[in-house]
N, C-alpha and C positions, 0 to 999 in steps of 0.2 A: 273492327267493330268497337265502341264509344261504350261508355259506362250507360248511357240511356240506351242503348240498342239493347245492351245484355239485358238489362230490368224490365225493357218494355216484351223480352222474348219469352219472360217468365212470367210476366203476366199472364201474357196469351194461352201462355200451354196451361196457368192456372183456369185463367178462365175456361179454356176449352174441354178440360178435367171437370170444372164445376156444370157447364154448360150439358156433358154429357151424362154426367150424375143423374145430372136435373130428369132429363129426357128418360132413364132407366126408372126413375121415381114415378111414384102419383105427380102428377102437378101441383106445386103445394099454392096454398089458396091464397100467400099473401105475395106478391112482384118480387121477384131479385134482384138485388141493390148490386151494380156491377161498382168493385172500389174503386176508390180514386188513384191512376198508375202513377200520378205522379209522386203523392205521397208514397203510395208503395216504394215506388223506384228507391225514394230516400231511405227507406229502411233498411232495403234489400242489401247484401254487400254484393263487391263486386262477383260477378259472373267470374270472370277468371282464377279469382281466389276457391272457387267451392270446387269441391272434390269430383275430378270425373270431365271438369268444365274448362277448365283454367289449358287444359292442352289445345282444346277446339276454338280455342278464341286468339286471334291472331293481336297482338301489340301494336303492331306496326301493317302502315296501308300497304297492300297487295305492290311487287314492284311490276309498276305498267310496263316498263321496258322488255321486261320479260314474258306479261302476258301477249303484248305485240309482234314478239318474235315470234318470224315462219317459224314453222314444223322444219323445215330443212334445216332450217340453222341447229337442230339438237344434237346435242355432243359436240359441237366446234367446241377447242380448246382454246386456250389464251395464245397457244403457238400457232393453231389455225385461225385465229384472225389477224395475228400478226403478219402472219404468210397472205394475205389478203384471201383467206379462204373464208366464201359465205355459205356454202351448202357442205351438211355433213356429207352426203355421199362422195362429194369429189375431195373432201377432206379426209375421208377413211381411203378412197381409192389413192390419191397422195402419198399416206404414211403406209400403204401396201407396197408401194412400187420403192416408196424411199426405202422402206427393211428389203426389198428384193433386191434395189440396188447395193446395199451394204452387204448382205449376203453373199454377192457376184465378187463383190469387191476384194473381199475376205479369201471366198475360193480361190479370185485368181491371183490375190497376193500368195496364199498357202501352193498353189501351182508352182509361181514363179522361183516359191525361197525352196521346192522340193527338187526343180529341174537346177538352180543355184548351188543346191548342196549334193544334186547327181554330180552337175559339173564339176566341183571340188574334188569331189570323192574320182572321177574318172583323173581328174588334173594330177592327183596326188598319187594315183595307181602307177600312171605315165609315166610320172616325173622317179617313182620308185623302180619301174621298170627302164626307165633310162640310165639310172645310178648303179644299179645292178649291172646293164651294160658293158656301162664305161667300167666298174671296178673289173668284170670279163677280161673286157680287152686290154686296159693296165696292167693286171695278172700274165695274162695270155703274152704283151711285150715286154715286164720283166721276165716271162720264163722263155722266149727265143732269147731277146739283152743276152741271160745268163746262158742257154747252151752256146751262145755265140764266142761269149768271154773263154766260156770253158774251150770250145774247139779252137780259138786264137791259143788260147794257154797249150794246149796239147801239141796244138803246129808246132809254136815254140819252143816246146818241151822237145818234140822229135827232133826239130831242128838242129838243138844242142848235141841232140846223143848223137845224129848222123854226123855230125862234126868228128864226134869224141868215139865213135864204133865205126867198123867197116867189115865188111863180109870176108871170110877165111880163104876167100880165092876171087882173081878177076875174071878169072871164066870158067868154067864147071857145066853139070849140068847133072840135076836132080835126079837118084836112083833110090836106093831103098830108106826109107823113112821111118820117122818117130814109131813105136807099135808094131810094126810088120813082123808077119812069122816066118818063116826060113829053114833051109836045113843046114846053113853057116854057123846057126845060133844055136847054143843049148833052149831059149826062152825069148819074149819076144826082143825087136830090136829096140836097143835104148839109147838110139842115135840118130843120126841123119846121116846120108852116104854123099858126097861129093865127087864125082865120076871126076878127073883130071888127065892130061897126059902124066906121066911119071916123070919127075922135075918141075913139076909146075912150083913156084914159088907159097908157101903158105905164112899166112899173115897172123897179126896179135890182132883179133878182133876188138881190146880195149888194152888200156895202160893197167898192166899187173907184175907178175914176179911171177916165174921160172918156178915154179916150187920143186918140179920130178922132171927130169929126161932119160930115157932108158928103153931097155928092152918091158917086156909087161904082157910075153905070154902071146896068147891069141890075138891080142891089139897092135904085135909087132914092134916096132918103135914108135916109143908114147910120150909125148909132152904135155906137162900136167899144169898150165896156166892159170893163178889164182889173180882173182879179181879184187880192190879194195873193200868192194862187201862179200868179201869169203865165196864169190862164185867160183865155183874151178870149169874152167873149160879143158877138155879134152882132146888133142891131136894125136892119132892113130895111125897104122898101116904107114907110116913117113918111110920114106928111103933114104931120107937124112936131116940129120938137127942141125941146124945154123945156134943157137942160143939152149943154152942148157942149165941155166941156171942166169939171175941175175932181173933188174928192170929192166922192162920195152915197154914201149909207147903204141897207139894205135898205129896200125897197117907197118910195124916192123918186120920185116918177114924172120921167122923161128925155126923154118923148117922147110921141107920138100914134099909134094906126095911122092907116093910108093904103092908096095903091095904086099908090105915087111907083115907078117903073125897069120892069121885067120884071112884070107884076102883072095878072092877069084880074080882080082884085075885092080888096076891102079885107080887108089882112089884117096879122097881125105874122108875118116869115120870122124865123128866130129860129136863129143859129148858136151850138155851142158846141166851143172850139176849144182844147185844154189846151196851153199854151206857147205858145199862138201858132199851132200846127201845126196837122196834120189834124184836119178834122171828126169828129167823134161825136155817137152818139144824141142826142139834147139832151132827152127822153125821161126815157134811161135815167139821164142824168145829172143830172136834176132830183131823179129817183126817192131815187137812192143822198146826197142832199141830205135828204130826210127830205120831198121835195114827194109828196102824194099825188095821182097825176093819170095 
């Protein structure tokens, strides 16, 4: 609205102020002189300037473009008409379905990176279970590898000594043994009995030294053979000594069985005595010699 719209609008509401006056009054007896709006107008200041006014009065003409737009068209944004959208409702329906598809999108990437780093996680369980494994079984064929090495080394350890030992008779046959109790014996027996004919030829079970040959009591004729680690083997009940002193080699023969001292029948009593000391198996310690018997 113009600077003559605003004055001529104050006019009016003056005059229609004055006008109503009037009517509230006696009728005064001389005509009312209505002023001249256009002088007024010039006096007036602007409408927009006065207090209360100047907000209700627009500057600038009304933009037609926008009184002419539909009602649909409200709220389209500058990105919905770039989108060729001209009705808000399929413009709001639009940016519904656009955040719904972003939302989808979102889930099913978060889907995708959770079954991704299941997968991982299983990959990496696997692969730790399969390491675990293999280190099993590496362990499991270094420990056959080495009882393997060991049982090669023991062959060939027995091999040696079956070389270098041999049993105190080529034929015999096993009677009273390491422990056994008896009424021959004051306590138990601390030997081994080798049953023979009388003559049978008796051998050096290893390379030693003569140390004793002699009479020796209940043992009869006794040959006291000393080993280089101090084992003394003992030959009993003999009916006679070949070697009584002196070095022999393995399977020299030393001596005879018999049934010479303590003896119900013809035999070899046969001690084996590590250091000098107490009896043992003589058995077991043939065995661990590499003698199979």
């Amino acid at each position: 609205m113009g600077r003559s719209g605003a004055v001529l609008g104050v006019g009016m509401v003056a005059a229609i102020g004055a006008g109503g006056m009037a009517t509230a009054q006696d009728k005064p007896k001389a005509p009312v002189s209505v002023p001249d709006l256009g002088s007024l107008a010039e006096k007036l200041p602007d409408a927009s300037e006065l207090p209360g006014i100047g907000g209700m009065v627009a500057d600038k003409e009304p933009d037609t473009e926008t009184l002419a737009a539909p009602l649909t068209q409200a709220g389209l944004s500058s990105e919905d008409s770039a989108a060729g959208q001209t009705d808000a409702g399929e413009a709001l329906r639009a940016r519904i379905l656009q955040q719904a598809d972003q939302q989808q999108a979102a889930a099913d990437a978060q889907v995708r990176e959770e079954a991704a780093n299941a997968a991982a996680s299983a990959a990496a369980e696997k692969a730790s279970e399969a390491a675990d494994a293999e280190r099993k079984a590496e362990a499991e064929r270094k420990r056959k590898a080495e009882e393997e090495r060991k049982r090669k080394a023991e062959e060939e350890r027995l091999r040696k000594l079956a070389a270098s030992y041999t049993l105190p008779l080529a034929g015999f046959q096993l009677t009273s043994g390491f422990g056994d109790s008896g009424s021959m014996w004051s306590s138990n027996h601390t030997g081994q009995d080798f049953a023979a004919p009388s003559g049978t030829p008796v051998k050096a079970v290893h390379t030693g030294t003569v140390k004793e040959a002699g009479w020796a009591g209940s043992y009869g004729y006794r040959i006291v053979l000393e080993l280089d680690d101090g084992t003394e083997i003992w030959y009993c009940h003999l009916s006679s000594m070949t070697k009584t002193g002196g070095q022999v080699t393995t399977g020299d023969t030393i001596g005879r069985v018999g049934s010479t001292g303590n003896s119900s029948g013809p035999h070899l009593h046969m001690e084996v005595r590590p250091g000098g000391g107490d009896a043992v198996d003589p058995l077991s310690w043939l065995r661990g010699k590499g003698q199979n018997i």
